[in-house]
C-alpha positions in Angstrom: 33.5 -20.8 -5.1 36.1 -23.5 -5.6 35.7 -26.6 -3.7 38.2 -27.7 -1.2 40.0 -30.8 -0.8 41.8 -33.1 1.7 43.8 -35.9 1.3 42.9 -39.3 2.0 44.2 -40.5 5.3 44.8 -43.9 3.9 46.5 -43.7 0.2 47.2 -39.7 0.3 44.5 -39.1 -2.7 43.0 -35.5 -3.1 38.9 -35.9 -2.2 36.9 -33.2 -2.6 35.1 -31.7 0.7 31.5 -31.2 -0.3 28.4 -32.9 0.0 28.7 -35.4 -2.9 31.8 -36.7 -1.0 30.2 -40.2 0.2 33.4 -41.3 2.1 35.0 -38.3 3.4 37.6 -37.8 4.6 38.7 -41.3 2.9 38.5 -41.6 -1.4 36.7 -44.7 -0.9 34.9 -47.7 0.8 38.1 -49.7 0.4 40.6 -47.0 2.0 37.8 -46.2 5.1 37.7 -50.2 5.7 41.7 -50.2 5.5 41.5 -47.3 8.4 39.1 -49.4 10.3 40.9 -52.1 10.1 44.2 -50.6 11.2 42.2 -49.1 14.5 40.8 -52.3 15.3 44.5 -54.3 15.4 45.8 -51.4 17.1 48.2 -50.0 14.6 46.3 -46.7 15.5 45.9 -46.0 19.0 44.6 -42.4 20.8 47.8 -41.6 23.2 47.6 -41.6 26.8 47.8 -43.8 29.6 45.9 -47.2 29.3 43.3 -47.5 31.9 43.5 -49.8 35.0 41.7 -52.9 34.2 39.3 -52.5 37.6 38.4 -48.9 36.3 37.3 -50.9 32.8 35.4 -53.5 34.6 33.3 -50.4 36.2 32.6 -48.9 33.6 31.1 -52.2 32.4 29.0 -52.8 35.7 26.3 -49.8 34.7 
């Protein structure tokens, strides 16, 4: 059965999908901690409206 591969979100790189595959779907430590970073200034960002800042502080209060 031939393996399958996807390409690394960060530098486009084929990685193979099997169990071997340490940092999948990213080629390596480097290119998940690029992606990290990038979701934790923002630069990704899950669309929709932003919540009301009361409705966050709720969610906190539990």
């Amino acid at each position: 059965m031939k393996t399958q591969t996807v390409n690394c979100p960060t530098c486009r790189k084929a990685v193979p999908w099997n169990e071997t595959s340490t940092f999948k779907p990213f080629c390596s430590e480097r290119c998940k901690l690029i992606d990290l970073g990038e979701w934790a200034s923002e630069k990704h960002a899950i669309a929709g409206e932003k919540a009301h800042p009361a409705e966050v502080d709720q969610l906190f209060e539990h």
